[in-house]
C-alpha positions as a printed NumPy array, in Angstrom:
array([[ 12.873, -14.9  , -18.124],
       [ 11.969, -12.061, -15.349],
       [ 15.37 , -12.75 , -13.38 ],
       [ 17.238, -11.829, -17.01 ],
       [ 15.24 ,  -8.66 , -17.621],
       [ 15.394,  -7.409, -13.948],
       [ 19.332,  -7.724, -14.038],
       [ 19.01 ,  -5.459, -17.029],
       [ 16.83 ,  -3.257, -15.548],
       [ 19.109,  -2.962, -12.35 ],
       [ 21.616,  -1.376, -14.139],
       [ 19.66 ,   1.991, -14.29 ],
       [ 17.922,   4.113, -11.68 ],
       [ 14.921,   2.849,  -9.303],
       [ 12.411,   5.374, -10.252],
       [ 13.352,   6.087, -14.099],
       [ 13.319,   1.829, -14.209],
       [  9.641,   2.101, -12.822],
       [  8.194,   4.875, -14.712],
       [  9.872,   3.31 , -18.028],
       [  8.624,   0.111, -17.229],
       [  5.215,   0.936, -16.179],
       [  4.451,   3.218, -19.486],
       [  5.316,   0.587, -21.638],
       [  2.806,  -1.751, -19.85 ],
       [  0.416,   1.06 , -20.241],
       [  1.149,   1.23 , -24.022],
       [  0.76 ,  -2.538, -24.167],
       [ -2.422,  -2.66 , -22.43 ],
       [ -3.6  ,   0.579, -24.542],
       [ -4.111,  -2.346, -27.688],
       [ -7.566,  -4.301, -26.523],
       [ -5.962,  -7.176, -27.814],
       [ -2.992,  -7.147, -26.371],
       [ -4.473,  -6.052, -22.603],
       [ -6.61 ,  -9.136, -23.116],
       [ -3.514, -11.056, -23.569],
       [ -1.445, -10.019, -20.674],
       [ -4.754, -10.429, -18.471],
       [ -4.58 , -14.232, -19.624],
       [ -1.334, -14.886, -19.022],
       [ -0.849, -12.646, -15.905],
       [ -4.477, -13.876, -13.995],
       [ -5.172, -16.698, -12.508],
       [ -9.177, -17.112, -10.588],
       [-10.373, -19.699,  -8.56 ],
       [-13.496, -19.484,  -6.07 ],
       [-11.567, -20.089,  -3.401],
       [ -9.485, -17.128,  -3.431],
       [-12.569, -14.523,  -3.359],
       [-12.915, -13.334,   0.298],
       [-15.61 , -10.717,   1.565],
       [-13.468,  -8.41 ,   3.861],
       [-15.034,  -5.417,   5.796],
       [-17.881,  -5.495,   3.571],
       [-15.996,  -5.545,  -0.177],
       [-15.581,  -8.191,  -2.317],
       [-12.272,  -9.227,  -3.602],
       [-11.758, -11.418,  -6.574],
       [ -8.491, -12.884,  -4.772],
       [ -6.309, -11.572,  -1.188],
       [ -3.58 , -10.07 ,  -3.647],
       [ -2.899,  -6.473,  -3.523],
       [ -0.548,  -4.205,  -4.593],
       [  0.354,  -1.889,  -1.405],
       [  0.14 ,   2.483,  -1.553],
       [  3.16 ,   4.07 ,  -2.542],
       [  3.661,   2.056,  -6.602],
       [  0.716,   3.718,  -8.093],
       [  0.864,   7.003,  -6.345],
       [ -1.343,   8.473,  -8.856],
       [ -4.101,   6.216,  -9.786],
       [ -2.233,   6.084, -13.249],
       [ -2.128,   2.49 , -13.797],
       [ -5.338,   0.931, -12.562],
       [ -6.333,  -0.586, -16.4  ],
       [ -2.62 ,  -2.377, -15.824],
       [ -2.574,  -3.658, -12.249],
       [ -5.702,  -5.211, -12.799],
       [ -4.274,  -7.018, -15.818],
       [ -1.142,  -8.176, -14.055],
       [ -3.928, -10.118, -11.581],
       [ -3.932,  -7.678,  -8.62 ],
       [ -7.413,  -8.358,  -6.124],
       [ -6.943,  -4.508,  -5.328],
       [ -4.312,  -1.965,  -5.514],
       [ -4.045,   0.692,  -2.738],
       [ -3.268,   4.344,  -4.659],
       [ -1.771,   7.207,  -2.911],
       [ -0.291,   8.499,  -0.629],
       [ -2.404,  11.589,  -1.611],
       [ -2.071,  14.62 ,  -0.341],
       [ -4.853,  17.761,  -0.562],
       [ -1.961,  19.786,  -2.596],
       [  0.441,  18.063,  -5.77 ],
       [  3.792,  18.172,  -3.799],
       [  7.468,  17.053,  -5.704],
       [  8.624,  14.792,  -3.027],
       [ 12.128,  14.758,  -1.583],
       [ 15.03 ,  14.988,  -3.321],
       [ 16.321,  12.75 ,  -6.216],
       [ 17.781,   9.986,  -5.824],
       [ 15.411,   8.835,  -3.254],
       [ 14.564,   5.144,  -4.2  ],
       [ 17.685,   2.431,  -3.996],
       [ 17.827,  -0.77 ,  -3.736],
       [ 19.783,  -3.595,  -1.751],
       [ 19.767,  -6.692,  -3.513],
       [ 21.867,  -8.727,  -1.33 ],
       [ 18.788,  -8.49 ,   0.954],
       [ 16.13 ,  -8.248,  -1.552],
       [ 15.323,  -4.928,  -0.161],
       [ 14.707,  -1.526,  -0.93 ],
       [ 14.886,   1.616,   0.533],
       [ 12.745,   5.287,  -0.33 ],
       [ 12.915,   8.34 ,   1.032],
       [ 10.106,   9.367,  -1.753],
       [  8.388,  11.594,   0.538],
       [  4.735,  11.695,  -0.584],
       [  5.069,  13.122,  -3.799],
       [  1.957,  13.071,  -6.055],
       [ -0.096,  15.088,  -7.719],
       [ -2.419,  16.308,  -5.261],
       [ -5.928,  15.472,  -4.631],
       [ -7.747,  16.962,  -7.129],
       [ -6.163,  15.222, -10.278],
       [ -6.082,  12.167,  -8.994],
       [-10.016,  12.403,  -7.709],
       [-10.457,  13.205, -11.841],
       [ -8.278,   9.956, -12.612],
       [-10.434,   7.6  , -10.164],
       [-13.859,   9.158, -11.254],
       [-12.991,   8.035, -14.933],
       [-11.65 ,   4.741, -14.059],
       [-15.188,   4.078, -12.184],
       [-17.458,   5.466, -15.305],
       [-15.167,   2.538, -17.455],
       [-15.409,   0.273, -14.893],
       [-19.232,   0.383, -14.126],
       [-19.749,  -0.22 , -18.194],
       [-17.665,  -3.845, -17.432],
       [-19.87 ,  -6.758, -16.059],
       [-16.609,  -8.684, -14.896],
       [-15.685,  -8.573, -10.661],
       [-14.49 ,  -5.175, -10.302],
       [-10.772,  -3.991,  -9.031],
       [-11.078,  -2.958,  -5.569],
       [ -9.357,   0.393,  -5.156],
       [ -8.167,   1.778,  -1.982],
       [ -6.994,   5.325,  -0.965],
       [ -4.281,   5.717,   1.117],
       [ -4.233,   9.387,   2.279],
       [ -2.079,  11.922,   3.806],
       [ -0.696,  15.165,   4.89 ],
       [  1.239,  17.842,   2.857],
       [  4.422,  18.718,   3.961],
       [  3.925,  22.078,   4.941],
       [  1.258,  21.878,   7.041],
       [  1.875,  21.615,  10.835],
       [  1.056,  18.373,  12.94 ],
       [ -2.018,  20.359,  14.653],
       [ -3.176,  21.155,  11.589],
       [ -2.859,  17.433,  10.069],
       [ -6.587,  16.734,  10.55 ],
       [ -7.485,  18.877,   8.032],
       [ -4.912,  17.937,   5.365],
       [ -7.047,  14.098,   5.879],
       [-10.56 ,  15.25 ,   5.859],
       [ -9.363,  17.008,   2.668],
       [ -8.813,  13.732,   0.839],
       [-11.162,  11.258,   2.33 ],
       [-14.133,  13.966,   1.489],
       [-12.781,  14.434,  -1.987],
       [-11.985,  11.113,  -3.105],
       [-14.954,   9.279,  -0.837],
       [-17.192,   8.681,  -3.858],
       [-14.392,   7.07 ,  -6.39 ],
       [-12.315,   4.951,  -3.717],
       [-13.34 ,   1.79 ,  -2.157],
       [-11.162,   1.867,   1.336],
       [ -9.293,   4.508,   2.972],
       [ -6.081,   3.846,   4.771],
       [ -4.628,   6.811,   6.861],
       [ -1.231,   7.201,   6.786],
       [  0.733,   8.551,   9.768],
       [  3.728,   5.689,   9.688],
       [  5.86 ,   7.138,   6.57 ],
       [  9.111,   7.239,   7.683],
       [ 10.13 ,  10.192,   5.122],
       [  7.857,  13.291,   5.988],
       [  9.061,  14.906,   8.911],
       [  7.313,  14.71 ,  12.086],
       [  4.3  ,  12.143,  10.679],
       [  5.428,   9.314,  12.872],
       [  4.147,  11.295,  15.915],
       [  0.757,  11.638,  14.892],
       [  0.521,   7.898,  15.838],
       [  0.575,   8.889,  19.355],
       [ -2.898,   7.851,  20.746],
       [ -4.458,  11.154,  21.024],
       [ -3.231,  12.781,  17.51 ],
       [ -4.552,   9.478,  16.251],
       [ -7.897,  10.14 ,  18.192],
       [ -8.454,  13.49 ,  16.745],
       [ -7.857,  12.589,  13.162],
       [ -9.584,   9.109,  12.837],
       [-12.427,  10.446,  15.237],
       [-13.134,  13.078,  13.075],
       [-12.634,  11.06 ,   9.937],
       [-15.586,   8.158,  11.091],
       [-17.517,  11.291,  12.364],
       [-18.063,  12.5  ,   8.592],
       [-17.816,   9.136,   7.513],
       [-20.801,   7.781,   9.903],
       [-23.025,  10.661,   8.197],
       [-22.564,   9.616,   4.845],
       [-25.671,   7.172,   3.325],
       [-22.844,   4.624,   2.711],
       [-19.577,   4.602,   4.847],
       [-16.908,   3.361,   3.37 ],
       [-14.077,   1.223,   5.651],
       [-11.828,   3.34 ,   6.959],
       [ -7.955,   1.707,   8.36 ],
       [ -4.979,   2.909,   9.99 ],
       [ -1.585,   2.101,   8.3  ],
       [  0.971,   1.919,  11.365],
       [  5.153,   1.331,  11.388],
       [  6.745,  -1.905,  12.176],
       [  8.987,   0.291,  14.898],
       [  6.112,   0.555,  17.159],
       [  6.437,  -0.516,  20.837],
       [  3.923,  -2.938,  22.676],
       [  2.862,  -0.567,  24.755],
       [  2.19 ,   1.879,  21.493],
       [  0.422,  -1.438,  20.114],
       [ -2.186,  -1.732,  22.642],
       [ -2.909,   1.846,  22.143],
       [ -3.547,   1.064,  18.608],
       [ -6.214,  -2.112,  19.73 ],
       [ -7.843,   0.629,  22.266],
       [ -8.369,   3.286,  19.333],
       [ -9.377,   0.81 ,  16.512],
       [-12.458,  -0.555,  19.474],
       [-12.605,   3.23 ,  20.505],
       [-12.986,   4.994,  16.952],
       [-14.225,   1.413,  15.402],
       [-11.848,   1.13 ,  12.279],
       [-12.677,  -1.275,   9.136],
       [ -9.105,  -2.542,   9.758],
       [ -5.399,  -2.108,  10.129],
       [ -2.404,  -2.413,   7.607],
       [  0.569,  -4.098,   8.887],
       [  2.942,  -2.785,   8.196],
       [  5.265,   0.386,   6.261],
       [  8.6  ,   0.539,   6.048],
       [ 11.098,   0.172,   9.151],
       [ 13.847,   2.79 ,   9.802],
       [ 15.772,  -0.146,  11.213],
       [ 19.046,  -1.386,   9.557],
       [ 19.833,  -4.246,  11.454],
       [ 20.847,  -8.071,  10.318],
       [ 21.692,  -6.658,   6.856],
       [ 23.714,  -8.305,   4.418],
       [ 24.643,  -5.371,   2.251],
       [ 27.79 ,  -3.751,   3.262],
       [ 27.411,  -0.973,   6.54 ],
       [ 29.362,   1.383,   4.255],
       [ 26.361,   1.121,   1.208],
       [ 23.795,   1.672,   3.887],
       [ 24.702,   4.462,   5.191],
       [ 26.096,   6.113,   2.163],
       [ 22.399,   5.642,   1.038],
       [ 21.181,   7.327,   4.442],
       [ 17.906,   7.891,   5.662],
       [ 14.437,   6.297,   4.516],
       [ 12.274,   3.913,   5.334],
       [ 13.755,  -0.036,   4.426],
       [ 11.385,  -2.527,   2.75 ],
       [ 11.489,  -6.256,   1.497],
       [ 12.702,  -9.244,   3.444],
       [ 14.379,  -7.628,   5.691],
       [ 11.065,  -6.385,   7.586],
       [  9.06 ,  -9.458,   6.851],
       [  9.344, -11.194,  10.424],
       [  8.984,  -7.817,  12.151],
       [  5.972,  -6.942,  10.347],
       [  4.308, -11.124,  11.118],
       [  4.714, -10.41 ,  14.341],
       [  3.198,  -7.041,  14.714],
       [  0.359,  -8.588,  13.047],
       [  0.008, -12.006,  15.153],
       [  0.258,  -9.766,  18.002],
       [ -2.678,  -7.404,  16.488],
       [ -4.995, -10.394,  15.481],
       [ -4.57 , -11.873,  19.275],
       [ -4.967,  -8.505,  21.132],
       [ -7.817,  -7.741,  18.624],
       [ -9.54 , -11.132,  19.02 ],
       [ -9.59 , -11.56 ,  15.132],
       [-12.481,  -8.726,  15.342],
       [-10.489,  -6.225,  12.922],
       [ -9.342,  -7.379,   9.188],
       [ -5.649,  -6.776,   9.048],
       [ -4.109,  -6.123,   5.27 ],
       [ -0.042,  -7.648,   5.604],
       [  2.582,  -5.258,   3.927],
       [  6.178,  -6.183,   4.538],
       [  8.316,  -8.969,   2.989],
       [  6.069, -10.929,   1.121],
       [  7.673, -12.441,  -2.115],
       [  5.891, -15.707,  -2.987],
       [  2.786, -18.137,  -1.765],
       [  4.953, -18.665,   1.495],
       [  5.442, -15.06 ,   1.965],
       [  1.601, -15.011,   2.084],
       [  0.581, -18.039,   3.714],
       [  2.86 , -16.927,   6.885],
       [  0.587, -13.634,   6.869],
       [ -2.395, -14.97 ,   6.371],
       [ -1.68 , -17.364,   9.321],
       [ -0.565, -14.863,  11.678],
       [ -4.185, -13.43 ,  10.942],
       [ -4.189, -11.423,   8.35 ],
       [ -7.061, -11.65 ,   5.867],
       [ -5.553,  -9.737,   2.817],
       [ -1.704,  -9.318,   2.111],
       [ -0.083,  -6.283,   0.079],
       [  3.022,  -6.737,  -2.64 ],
       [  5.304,  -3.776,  -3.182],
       [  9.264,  -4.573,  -2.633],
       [  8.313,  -8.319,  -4.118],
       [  6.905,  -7.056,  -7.29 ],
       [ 10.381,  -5.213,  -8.066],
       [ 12.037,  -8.448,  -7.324],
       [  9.715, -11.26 ,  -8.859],
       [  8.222,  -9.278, -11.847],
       [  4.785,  -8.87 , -13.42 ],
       [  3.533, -12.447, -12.081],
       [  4.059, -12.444,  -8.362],
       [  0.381, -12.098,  -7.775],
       [ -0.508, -15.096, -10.157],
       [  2.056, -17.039,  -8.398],
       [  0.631, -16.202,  -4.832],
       [ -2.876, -16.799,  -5.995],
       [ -1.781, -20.001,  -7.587],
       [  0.405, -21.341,  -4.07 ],
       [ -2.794, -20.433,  -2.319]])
């Protein structure tokens, strides 16, 4: 039925597809009835699937990865479709419109897409309002909770030197409604951010981070999103800094700016230009960045897998490679509203 319906839906722009479709799920799931529907159909629990991972319980390894629900607008939804967390953001301290329109396309010859969204959201202070009401509805609920992540970042304006600031910004904000924070420095589409993963930006910002987050009565687990376009030697600086500055974890990984081994025609690609390129085409990149992580690492820090991940195989390959959660984002576009039923069923 899904394949019919996306074929439909692939006849109209990326981003107006996904806002249309996502409001109507949100009208759906508006009726109690009908929400409690979709959950039944959509969810599918089994003991096995619950893991404890840096200290949070998740009712299966399933996530949806930062970048779909930019705005913590859909929580009530994700968690109906079956999701074992969603990751919300990229935030940023100020609302900022992103880059310019059209900036999400997709390649379906490779089951791929490619953004060049460039963080927009509405800034930290609605969407610290949005998370702080989901909580209040969620603490009346005795059922496993959605775990909710925050992936945070910087505004475009404000200078590299200056990044620090733009992250204590949203981790301090939005530390009592989120569950995880994942810093972002491996977006592809804000200039200059891929250089803060240079070892000693990455000190200053993730040292000062755990340095506030160590005070707190509760610290929550704090993780490093990094690039599949890293070098080894780049790598091992990330193993040294995650020991050095003790991170919760790693997420493996964003988008590539790579545009090799594709089937779509040269001339598409590069009429499309630049962003960041998800979906299969980074999936084997991104396993081995992460089997190279979990060795050098020892299996002492939790990896999350983003990159290519489509069905229980997609999963199982990640989970192998030693990662102990995976992330959905390019698959979801492609399978539909059950891809994390499927993957919880396969597993």
């Amino acid at each position: 039925m899904y394949p019919l319906i996306r074929n439909l839906l692939f006849n109209f722009p990326p981003e107006a597809v996904h806002h249309f479709s996502m409001n109507c799920l949100k009208q759906a799931c508006s009726i109690g009835f009908v929400k409690n529907s979709i959950s039944k159909s959509f969810t599918y629990s089994h003991p096995s699937l619950q893991k404890n991972v840096f200290g949070l319980n998740f009712k299966n390894p399933v996530g949806l990865g930062a970048g779909f629900d930019k705005n913590a607008l859909y929580l009530n939804e994700l968690e109906a479709l079956g999701f074992g967390f969603v990751e919300i953001g990229t935030v940023t301290p100020k609302p900022q419109n992103g880059n310019e329109k059209p900036r999400l396309f997709r390649l379906p010859q490779d089951k791929a897409l490619i953004n060049r969204m460039g963080f927009n959201n509405d800034g930290v202070q609605i969407v610290k309002k949005r998370l702080e009401l989901w909580n209040n509805q969620q603490a009346e609920k005795s059922a496993q909770k959605l775990i909710v992540g925050g992936n945070i970042g910087k505004n475009k304006v404000t200078p590299n030197e200056d990044a620090w600031k733009d992250y204590e910004t949203c981790f301090t904000e939005l530390f009592d409604y989120a569950d995880y924070f994942v810093v972002n420095v491996s977006s592809p589409n804000t200039p200059g951010l891929r250089e803060l993963q240079e070892k000693d930006a990455l000190l200053k910002i993730l040292g000062h981070l755990q340095n506030i987050n160590q005070g707190k009565k509760n610290p929550k687990p704090l993780l490093l999103k990094i690039a599949p376009d890293l070098t080894q030697e780049q790598l091992d600086d990330i193993v040294a800094l995650s020991f050095e500055v003790k991170l919760s974890g790693l997420v493996a990984t964003n988008t590539t700016i790579s545009r090799a081994n594709l089937q779509t025609p040269t001339s598409t690609v590069e009429a499309i230009g630049a962003g960041g390129l998800s979906g299969k085409p980074v999936a084997s990149r991104s396993t081995e960045v992460i089997s190279y992580l979990a060795q050098q690492t020892n299996h002492q820090i939790p990896i999350i897998a983003s990159g290519g991940i489509f069905n229980g195989n997609d999963a199982k390959e990640k989970l192998h490679a030693g990662a102990s959660l995976v992330q959905v984002w390019t698959g979801f576009v492609y399978e539909g509203p059950s891809i994390a039923k499927n993957i919880c069923k396969q597993l």
